[in-house]
Each structure stands twice: as structure tokens, then as C-alpha cells.
C-alpha positions in Angstrom: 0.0 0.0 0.0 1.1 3.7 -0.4 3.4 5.2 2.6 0.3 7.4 3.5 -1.1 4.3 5.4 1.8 3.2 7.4 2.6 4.1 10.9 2.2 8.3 11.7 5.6 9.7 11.5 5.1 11.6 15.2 4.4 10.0 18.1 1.1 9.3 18.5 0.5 10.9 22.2 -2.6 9.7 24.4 -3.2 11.3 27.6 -4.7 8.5 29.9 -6.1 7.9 33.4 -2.9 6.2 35.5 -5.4 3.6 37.1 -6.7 2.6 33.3 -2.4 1.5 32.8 -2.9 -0.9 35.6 -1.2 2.2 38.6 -3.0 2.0 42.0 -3.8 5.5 42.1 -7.7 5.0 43.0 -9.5 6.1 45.9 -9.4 2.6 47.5 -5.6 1.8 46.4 -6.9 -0.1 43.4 -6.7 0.1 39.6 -8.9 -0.5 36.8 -6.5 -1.8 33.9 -7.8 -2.1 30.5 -5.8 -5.2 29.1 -6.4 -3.4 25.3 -5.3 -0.4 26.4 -2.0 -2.0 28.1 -1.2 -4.6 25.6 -2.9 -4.0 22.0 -2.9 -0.2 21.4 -0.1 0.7 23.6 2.5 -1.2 21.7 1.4 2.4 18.7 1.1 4.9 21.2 3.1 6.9 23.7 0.8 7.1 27.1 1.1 10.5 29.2 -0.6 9.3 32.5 -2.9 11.1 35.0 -4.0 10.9 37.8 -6.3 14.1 38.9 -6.6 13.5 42.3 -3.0 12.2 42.7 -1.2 14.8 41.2 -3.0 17.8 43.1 -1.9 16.8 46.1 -4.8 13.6 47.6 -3.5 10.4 49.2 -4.1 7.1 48.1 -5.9 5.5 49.8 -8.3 8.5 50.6 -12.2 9.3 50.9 -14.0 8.6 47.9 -15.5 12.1 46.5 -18.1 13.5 44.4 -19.6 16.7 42.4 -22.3 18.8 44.6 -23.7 22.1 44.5 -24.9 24.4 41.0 -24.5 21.4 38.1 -23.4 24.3 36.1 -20.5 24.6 38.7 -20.0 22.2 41.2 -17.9 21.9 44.0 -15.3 18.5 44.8 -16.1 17.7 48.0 -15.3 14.2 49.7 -18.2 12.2 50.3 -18.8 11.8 53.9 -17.0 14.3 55.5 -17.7 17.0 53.4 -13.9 18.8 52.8 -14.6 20.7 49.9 -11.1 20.1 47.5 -12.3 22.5 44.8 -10.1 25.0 45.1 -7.1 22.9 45.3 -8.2 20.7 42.2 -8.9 23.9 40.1 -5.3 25.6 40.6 -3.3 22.5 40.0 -6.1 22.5 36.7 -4.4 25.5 35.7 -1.0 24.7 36.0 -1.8 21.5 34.0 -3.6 22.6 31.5 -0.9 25.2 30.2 1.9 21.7 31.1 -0.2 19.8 28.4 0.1 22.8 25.7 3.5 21.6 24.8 2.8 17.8 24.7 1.3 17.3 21.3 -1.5 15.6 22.4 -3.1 13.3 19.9 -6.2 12.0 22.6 -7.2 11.8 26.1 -8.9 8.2 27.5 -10.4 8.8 30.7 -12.1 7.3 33.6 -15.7 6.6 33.2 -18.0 8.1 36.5 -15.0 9.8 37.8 -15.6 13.1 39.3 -12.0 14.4 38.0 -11.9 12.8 34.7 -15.2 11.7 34.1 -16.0 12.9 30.3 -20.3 13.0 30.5 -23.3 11.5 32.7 -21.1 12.2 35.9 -23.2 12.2 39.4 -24.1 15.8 40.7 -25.8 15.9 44.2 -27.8 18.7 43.8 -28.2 20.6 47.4 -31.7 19.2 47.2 -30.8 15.6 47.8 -31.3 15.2 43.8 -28.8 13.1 41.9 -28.4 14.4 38.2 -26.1 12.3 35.8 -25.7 15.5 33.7 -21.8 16.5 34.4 -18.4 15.7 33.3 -15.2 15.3 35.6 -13.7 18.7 36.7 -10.2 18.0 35.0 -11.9 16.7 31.7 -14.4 19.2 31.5 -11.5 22.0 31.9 -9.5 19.3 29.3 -12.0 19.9 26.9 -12.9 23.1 26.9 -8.8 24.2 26.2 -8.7 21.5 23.9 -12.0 21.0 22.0 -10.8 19.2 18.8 -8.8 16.8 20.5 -10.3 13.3 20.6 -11.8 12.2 23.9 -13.1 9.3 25.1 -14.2 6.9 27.9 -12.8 3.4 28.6 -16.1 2.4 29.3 -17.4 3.7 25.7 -14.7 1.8 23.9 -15.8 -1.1 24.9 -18.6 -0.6 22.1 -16.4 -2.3 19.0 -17.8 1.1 16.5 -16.8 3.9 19.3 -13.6 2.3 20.0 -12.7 2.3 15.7 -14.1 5.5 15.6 -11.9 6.7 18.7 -8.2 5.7 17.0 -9.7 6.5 13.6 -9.3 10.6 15.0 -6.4 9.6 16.6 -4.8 8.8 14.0 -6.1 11.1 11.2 -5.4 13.9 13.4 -1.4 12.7 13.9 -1.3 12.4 10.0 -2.3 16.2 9.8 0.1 17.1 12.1 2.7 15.2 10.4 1.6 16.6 6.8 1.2 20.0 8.3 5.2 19.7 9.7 6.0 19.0 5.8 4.9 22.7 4.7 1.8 24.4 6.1 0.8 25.1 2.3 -2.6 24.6 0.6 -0.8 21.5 -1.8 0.0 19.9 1.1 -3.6 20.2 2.2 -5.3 19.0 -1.3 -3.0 15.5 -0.8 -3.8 15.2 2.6 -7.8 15.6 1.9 -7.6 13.6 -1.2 -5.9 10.6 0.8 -8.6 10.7 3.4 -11.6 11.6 0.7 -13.2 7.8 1.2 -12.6 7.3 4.9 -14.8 11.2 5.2 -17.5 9.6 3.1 -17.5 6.4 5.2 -18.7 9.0 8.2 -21.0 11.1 6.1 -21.5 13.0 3.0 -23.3 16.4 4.8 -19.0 16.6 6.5 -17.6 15.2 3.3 -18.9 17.4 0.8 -18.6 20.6 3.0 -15.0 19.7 3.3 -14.6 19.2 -0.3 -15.9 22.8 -1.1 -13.2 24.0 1.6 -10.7 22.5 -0.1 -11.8 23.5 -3.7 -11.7 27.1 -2.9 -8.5 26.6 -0.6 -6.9 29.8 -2.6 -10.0 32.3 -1.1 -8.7 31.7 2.4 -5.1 32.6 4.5 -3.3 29.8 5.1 -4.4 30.1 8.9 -8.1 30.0 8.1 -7.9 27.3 5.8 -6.2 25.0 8.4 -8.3 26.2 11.0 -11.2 25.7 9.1 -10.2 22.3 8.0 -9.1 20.7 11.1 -12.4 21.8 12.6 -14.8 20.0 10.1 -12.3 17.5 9.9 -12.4 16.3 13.7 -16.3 16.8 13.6 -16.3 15.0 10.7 -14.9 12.0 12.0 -17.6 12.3 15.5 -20.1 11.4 13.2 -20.7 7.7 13.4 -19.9 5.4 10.7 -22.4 2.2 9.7 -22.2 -0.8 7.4 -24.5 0.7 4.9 -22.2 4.1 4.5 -19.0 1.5 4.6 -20.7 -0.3 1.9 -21.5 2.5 -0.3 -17.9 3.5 -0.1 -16.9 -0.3 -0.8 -19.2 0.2 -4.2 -17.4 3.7 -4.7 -14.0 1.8 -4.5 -15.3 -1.0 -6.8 -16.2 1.5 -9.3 -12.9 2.5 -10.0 -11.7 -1.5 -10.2 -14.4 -2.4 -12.4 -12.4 -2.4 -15.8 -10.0 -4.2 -14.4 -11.6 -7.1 -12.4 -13.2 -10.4 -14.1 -16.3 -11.4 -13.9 -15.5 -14.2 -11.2 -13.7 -11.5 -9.1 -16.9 -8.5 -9.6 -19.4 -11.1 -8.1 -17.1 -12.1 -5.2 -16.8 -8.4 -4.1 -20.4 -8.0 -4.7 -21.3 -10.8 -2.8 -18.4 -9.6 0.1 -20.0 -6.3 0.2 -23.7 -7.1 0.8 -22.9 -9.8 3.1 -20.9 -6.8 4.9 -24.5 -4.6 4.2 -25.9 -7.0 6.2 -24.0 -7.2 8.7 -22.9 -11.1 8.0 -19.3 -10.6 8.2 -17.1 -7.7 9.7 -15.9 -5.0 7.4 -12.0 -6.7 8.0 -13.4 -9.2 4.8 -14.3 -6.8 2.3 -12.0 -4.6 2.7 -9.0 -7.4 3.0 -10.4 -8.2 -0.3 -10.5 -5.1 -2.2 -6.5 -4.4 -0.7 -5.9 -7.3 -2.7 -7.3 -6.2 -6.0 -5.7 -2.6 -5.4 -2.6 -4.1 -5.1 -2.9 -6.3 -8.0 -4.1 -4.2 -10.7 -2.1 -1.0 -9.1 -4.6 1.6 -9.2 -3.3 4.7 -7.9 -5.7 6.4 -6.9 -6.9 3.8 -4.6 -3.6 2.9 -3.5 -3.8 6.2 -1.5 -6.9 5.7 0.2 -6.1 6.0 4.4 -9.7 4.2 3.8 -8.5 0.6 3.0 -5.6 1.0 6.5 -6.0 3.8 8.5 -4.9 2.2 12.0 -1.8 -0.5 12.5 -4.1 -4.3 11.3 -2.8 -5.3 14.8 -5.7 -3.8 16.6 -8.0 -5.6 15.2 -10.4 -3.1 15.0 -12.5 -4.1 11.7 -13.1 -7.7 12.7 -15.7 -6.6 15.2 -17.4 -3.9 13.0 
């Protein structure tokens, strides 16, 4: 396949909860490893652990704690005594936050429930007695806000086979910007890097896909700031929308198009018969698409060769056999 689909040139840097990497940084001295995490996508990655609580100054082992007050603001307060650790969480927040500026962060996976890192449906006692699973951690919720187009997700999320592809499928797209954008921030470089990710867009949407398109079309109406700006925005909300089999199969049909002179009779059925079985949801997208890397290598066709589409994580993961 073309260089465009092997491993990023940068390190691909995840922030990640410590206790998710196996560390007994939890309330109760514990952990809560995630084997995948550890052992399948850390062998591509480079983790930056974190540990809220730990690294503002809390013990471990210590009280357990939890949102309360104004859901639009709470406070941290521990949950039977009642010591309110706001203030101290929020200033080490601070200090943080402008510490992560200068990491090159490619994602954050955090700590489902958590009321530090918690990314959404986070318990708030609400003064009345009132629970509300309407917040997100303190940390993550500051996280987010300075970084909004950086992926995010939940360990608990990722267990769902589509959330967790989607997940490394912005992780890695947006490392392959960063790495095309440290080649020449020029509007070229932009054109190749869009036209190298045109079918993995459509497998997420056309609304994103053709908006992007028109972007890139009239690149030469923008600055170069704008235009990057612009394009990393759609880009990453792009690739939030989810993917299913029926858009992977249209783009399967797209791809076939452009094989169609090429193949046999025999081999056209066999990818039609792939494809709707895949439609159906028979077999995991790992088949058809195993398939038509094997007809794009065999007939050479270079503008399919280039598609991030047909390998846009490391095959190791595994992630297409369960989607």
C-alpha cells in the first residue's frame, strides 16, 4: 500500500487515566487496567498518564469524593466528611492545563463516572438531595474546553467495537495532519492530505464530506491560517459522526467502481457478494476490505492505493473484525 497508510511519522500521544495502565492511584488503592489499552494499542502509542486527584496533592488510599452544589458549577467535595477540594483541584487544573500545551496531544482516555476525569453522565448531588447524571469530571471538563478538537473518550465507551474504531480513527487522522502540516503548512500539502482521506470522510457522512470538499476546492480564497483552522475543525467533527455498514458499503461500491475495468467477472461477483454480506452485517468489514486491498494491489490503481480508507490504524488492533 502507499506510505500514506503506514505508521504516523510523530508520536502518537494519548493522555490516559494512571489507574486505566494498571497504577493504584484509585480512591481505594486499586486500579482498573484495561488489558487493550495496556497490551494492543499501547504497543502504537506513547501514554502521558494522569492521575487528577494524585497529582493535586490527595493520598491514596483516601475518601472517595463527588460533584455537589450548581451542576453548572459544582464543587469536589469528599463524600462523607464533606472537605470541599475544589479549590485545590482547580489551581493544580491551571497549572496542568498550560503543562499539556507543549505535549502534542493526539487523545485523552479517561475514567468513566469519575468526578475528575469523568467525560459526560457524571453524578451531581444537587443541594436538594437530587442526583443528576448530567456532568463531566472537573479535570476533563476543563480538558476539553482548552482543547475542544482533541479526541476524547471513555474506557467504558470503547468497549462498544464502532466507538472504539471511531476513537483511534481521530487519533490517527489527526497525527497524520500534524505530520503533513510539519512537511509545509501550504494549501498542496492540504489537497494531498484531503484527497488521501476523501473515502474514509465519506464512510462517516457525505453532509462533513462534501462541506470539506468545497473547503478544499476554494482553498486559494482563504489565508493559510483559516484554511487550516477551518479544515481541522470540520475535519475532527467529521470523524464524530458515526460510521455504519450501509455508508462503509457504499464507499466499498465507490471503490469497486474504480476497479471495475480491471476485475473479471468471477472476481466483480465475489466483491459484490463480500460487500452485501458486509451490508448485512454477516461478516465484519475486515473481509471486504481485505479483499478489495488485494485487488488494489494487484491491478495498481493509484488512486486507490492512497486511500487512508482501505488501512487507517496498525491491522494489529483488530479493529474491523468486530465492525
Amino acid at each position: 500500500m502507499a506510505a500514506i497508510t503506514d505508521l504516523p511519522d510523530g508520536p502518537i500521544r494519548i493522555l490516559v487515566s494512571s489507574c486505566l495502565l494498571g497504577e493504584k492511584v484509585r480512591y481505594d488503592g486499586g486500579d482498573k487496567r484495561e488489558p487493550f489499552l495496556v497490551e494492543t494499542l499501547g504497543r502504537f502509542v506513547k501514554y502521558v498518564p494522569i492521575c487528577p486527584e494524585v497529582e493535586c496533592g490527595l493520598p491514596t488510599p483516601r475518601e472517595a469524593m463527588r460533584l455537589q452544589g450548581d451542576p453548572a458549577d459544582p464543587r469536589l467535595v469528599t463524600s462523607h466528611t464533606g472537605v470541599d477540594n475544589t479549590e485545590k483541584m482547580q489551581g493544580w487544573i491551571l497549572r496542568k492545563l498550560q503543562d499539556l500545551e507543549v505535549q502534542d496531544l493526539c487523545g485523552y482516555i479517561c475514567k468513566k463516572d469519575s468526578p475528575s476525569s469523568g467525560m459526560e453522565r457524571v453524578k451531581i448531588y444537587v443541594d436538594t438531595g437530587v442526583t443528576a447524571k448530567v456532568g463531566a469530571g472537573m479535570f476533563t471538563k476543563a480538558f476539553m474546553d482548552r482543547f475542544p478538537l482533541i479526541p476524547v473518550e471513555e474506557e467504558g465507551r470503547l468497549q462498544d467495537p464502532a466507538l472504539r474504531e471511531m476513537f483511534v480513527d481521530r487519533v490517527f487522522t489527526l497525527r497524520r495532519l500534524r505530520d503533513r502540516i510539519r512537511q509545509g503548512k501550504t494549501r498542496g500539502n492540504l489537497v494531498e492530505f484531503h484527497t488521501d482521506h476523501k473515502l474514509l470522510l465519506l464512510a462517516h457522512g457525505r453532509t462533513r464530506y462534501a462541506e470539506m470538499g468545497k473547503l478544499v476546492a476554494h482553498a486559494k480564497e482563504f489565508p493559510l491560517e483559516e484554511l487550516y483552522r477551518r479544515y481541522l475543525s470540520l475535519l475532527m467533527e467529521a470523524l464524530r459522526m458515526r460510521t455504519s455498514s450501509a455508508k462503509c458499503a457504499d464507499v466499498l461500491m465507490h471503490m469497486m467502481g474504480h476497479l471495475r475495468r480491471f476485475l473479471a467477472p468471477d472476481e466483480k461477483q465475489e466483491l459484490l457478494e463480500v460487500t452485501e454480506q458486509y451490508r448485512n452485517r454477516l461478516i465484519p468489514l475486515v473481509v471486504p476490505v481485505t479483499l478489495l486491498r488485494h485487488h488494489v494491489r494487484k491491478y495498481d490503481v493509484a488512486y486507490l492505493k492512497r486511500q487512508v480508507f482501505l488501512n487507517p490504524h496498525p491491522v494489529e488492533l483488530m479493529l474491523r473484525n468486530h465492525v
